[in-house]
N, C-alpha and C positions, 0 to 999 in steps of 0.2 A: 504494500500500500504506500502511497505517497506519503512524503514526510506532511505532517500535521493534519493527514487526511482524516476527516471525522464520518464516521460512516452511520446513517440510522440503520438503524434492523429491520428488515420487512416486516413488514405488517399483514396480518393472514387473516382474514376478514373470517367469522365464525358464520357458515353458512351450514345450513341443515344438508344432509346427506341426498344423493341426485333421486329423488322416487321411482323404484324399481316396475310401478306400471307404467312410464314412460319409454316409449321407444328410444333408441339412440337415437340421435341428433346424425347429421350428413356426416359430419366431419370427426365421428367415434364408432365405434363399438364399445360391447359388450365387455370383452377384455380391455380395452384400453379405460374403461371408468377403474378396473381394479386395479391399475396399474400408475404409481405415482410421475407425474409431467410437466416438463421444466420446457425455459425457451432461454437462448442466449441472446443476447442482445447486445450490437455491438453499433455505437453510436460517436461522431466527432463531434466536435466546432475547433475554432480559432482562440488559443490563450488571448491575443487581444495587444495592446501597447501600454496599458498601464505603468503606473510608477514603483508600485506596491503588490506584492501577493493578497489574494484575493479567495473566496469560497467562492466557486459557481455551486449555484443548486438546478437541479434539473429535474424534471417530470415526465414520467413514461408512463401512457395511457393505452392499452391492448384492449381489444375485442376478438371474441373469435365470428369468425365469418362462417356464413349458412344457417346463423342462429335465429329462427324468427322470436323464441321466446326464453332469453340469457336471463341463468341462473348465475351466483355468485360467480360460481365458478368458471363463468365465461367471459368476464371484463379482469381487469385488473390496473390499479391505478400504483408506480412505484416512484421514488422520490430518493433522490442520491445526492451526496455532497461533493464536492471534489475539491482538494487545496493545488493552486494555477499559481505556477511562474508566469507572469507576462512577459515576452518576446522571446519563449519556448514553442512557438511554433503549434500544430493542432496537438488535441490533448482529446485522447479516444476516453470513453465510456464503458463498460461491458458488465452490466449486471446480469443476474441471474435470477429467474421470475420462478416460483415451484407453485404448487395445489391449484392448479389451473388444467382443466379438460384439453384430452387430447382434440389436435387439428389445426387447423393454418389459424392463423393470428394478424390482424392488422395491428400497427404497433404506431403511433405520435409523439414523437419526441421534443419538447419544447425547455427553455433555459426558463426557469422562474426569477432568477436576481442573481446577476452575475459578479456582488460583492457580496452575498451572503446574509443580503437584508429581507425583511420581510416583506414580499410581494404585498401589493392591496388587491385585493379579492382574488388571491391566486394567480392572476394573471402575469404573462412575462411583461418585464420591464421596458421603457424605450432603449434604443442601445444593446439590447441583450443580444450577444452574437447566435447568430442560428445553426441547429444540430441539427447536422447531416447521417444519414445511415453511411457505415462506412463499411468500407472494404478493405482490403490490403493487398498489397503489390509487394511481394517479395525480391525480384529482378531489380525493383527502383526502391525498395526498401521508404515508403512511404506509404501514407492514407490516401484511400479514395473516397469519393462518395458510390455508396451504393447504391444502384436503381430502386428503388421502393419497390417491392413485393412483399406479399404475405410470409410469414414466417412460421416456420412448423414443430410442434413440438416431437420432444422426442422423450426417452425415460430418463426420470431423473439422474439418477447417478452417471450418467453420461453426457449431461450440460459439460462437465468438464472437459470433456473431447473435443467440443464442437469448437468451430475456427477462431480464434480471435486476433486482433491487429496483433504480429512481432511476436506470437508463441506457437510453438509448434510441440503438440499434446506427444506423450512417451517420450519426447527428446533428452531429456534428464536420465531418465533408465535406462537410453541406448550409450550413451556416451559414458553414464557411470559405469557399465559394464563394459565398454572399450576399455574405460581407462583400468580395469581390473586386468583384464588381458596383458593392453600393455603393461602394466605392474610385474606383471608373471614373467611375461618375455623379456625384459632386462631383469628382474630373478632370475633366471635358469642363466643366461649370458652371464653374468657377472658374480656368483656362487665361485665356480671355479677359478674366480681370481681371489679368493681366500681360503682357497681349496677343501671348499666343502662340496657335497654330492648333490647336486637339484635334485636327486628325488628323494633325499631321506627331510628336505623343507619341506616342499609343495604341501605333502597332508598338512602340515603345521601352518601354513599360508592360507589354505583352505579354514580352516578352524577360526584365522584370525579374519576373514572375510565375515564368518559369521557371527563373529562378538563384536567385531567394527559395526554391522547392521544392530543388534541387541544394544550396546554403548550409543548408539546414536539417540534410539529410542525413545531410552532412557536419561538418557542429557536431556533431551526435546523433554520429556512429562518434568523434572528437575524444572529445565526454564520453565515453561507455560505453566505448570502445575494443573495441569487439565490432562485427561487422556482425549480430549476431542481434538482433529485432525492428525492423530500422530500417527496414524495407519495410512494417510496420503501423504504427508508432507513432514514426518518426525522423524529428518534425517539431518542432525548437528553434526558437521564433521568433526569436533573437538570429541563428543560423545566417541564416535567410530575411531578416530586417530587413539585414543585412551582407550577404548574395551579391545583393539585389535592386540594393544602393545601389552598389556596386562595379563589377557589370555597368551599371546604368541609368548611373551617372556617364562610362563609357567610351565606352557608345553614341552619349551626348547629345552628348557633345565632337567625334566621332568627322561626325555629322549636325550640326555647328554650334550646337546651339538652347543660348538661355541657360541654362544650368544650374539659375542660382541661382532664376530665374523660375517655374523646371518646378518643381524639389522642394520650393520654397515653396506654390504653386499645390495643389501631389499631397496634401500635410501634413495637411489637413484629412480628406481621405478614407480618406486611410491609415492612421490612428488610432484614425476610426470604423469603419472595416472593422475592425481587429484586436478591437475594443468586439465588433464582431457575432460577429465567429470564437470569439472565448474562452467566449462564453456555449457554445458545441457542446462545447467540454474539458467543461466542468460536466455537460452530460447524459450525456455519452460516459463519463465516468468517467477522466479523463485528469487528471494534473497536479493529484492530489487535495491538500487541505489535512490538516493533522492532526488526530487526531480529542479532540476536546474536551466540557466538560459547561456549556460556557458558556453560555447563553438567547438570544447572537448566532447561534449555530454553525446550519448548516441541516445536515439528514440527505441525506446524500449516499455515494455506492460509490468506489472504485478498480478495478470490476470484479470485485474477489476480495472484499471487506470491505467494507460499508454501515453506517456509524455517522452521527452528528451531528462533521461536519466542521466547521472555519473554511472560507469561503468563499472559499479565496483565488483562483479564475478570474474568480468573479463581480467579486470586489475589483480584480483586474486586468482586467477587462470596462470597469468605470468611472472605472477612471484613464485606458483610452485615450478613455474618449467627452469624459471632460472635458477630454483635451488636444488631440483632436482638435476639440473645440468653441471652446477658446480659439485656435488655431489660423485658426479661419472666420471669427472676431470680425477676428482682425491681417489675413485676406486682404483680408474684405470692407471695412474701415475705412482701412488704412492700405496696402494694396498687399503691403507687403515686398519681397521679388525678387530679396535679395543672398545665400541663400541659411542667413540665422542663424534665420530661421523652422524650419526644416529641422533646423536641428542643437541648437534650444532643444529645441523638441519630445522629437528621440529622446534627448536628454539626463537632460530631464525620466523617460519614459516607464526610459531603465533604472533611474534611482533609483527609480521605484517596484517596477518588479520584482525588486531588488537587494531589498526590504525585506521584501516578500510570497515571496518565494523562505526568506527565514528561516523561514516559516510553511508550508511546502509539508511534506507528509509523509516525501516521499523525503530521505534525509539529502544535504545536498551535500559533494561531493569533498575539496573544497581550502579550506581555516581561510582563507589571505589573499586568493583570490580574487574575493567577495564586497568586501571591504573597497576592493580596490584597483579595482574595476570601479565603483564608488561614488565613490570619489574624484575619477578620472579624468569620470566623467558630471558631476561637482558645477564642477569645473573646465570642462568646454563648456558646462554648463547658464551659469553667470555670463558667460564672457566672450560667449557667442551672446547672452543678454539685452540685455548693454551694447550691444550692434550694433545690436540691434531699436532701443532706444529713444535710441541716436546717429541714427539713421536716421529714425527719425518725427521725430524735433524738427530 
């Protein structure tokens, strides 16, 4: 969500159940009343020239079509906030409509107060920029406006599929498990320059793939202290970098192998892989930056809101490839093996997230937590240095 985005919660109008001696309607059946249905909705306008950031508020009016006698459940009136850089350029919409009857949908999208003030009698303001249906163009990597046509529902839990401006759905899951792959395949490459065996890790790899998922989890319910969405979106890398290193450090002791040889060895891939994975945040719309007017910033979503973001997954993409790269340099040149390769790296790597997490849209928690998870990385980053280059000389 956009930094200082204030979002209202749908509102679900309390309508009596559809009466079972009425026939379907044109645009249902039978099954589809039993069946919960959502509509995506994906709308622009223009941030504007302003001086100041501003709240637009907007208004989405639906009907479904073929209805000659609409029950609640055939209209639906939705109302969103959005916090606007001016001279950011258009600034996409995309809410999510649910308890509304299957079948095509006419959809009205109108700006009610485009600084956040209270409309008179509901109506838009003079000046209020006008919301277009939009489209997206991947190739030119920009909004369009979309033709008006009805819009169709489809089952709930699959709103999240459906297209929206600059996200492209599963892109996070294909790439995090690229970057597992590649994790592996500079694993097995570079094992043997500490001359240990790739197939007596791999199971132990495997194992930490799956406390990395478990540790994420559970960092994610930690932060939110909620278990709601942490089965779609309750993946903290911190959680996963800590339950992988916890369980893998147990297993390896547990099977003999040198420790400090494995995790030095693993360091190079492991950083590149997180490089790979964090590019999939960026399309998926995860882990969004804030939204800004700066000429750096690239346009990018949170799934609900598409402005000109700071890039900060891309930015956290390339601080793991360059640590992950200076990591290959220390294996392939100097060995390492006592295991401070291992603890520079992820030392390094939180200070950078520790910085770029200032720049994330979602506000963080805790004033001292930041500071003190910085400090602590700044302290293993020097003294694991000193070991490296005690060690090479």
């Amino acid at each position: 969500m956009a930094a200082g985005t204030t979002r209202r919660p749908a509102t679900r109008p309390q309508v009596p159940a559809p009466s079972r001696h009425l026939p379907p309607g044109p645009a249902e059946s039978a099954d589809d009343e039993e069946l919960p249905q959502g509509l995506t909705l994906n709308y622009w306008f223009d941030s504007g020239s302003g001086a100041q950031p501003y709240v637009a508020r907007l208004r989405f009016a639906g009907r479904r079509t073929g209805v000659d006698r609409p029950s609640g459940r055939d209209t639906f009136v939705r109302e969103e906030t959005v916090a606007v850089v001016p001279h950011s350029g258009p600034v996409s919409v995309s809410p999510r409509v649910f308890d509304i009857n299957a079948g095509e949908w006419e959809v009205a999208a109108e700006m009610l107060s485009p600084n956040g003030g209270r409309p008179m009698a509901g109506r838009p303001r003079a000046g209020a920029p006008a919301v277009h249906p939009a489209a997206w163009s991947w190739p030119r990597w920009k909004l369009l406006i979309r033709a008006p046509a009805p819009l169709k529902t489809r089952l709930a839990p699959l709103t999240g599929f459906d297209a929206m401006p600059a996200v492209i759905p599963g892109s996070w899951v294909l790439l995090v498990a690229l970057g597992v792959v590649v994790g592996f395949l500079f694993q097995g490459r570079l094992l043997p320059y500490e001359h240990v065996a790739p197939g007596r890790v791999f199971p132990v790899s495997l194992l930490m793939v799956a406390a990395g998922i478990i540790g994420a989890k559970l960092w994610f319910i930690a932060l939110k202290r909620t278990l709601r969405g942490v089965w779609r979106d309750g993946m903290c890398i911190q959680g996963s970098l800590v339950g992988a290193a916890v369980v893998g450090l147990a297993a390896m002791a547990l099977l003999h192998l040198p420790i400090g040889a494995v995790v030095d060895a693993t360091t190079p891939g492991l950083f590149i892989g997180i490089a790979v994975g964090r590019t999939g945040c960026f399309l998926t719309g995860c882990c969004a930056g804030r939204a800004t007017s700066s000429r750096w910033a690239l346009w990018s979503s949170d799934r609900r809101v598409g402005a000109r973001r700071i890039p900060v997954q891309l930015l956290e993409s390339l601080s793991g490839l360059v640590i992950g790269a200076i990591a290959l340099v220390v294996v392939l040149h100097s060995g390492a093996g006592s295991g401070a390769l291992f603890l520079a790296s992820f030392a390094a790597y939180t200070l950078c997230r520790q910085g770029l997490l200032r720049l994330r849209a979602e506000r963080r928690r805790s004033s001292i937590g930041g500071p003190l998870s910085a400090a602590l990385a700044a302290t293993v980053l020097a003294a694991s240095t000193a070991l490296l280059i005690i060690g090479v000389r």
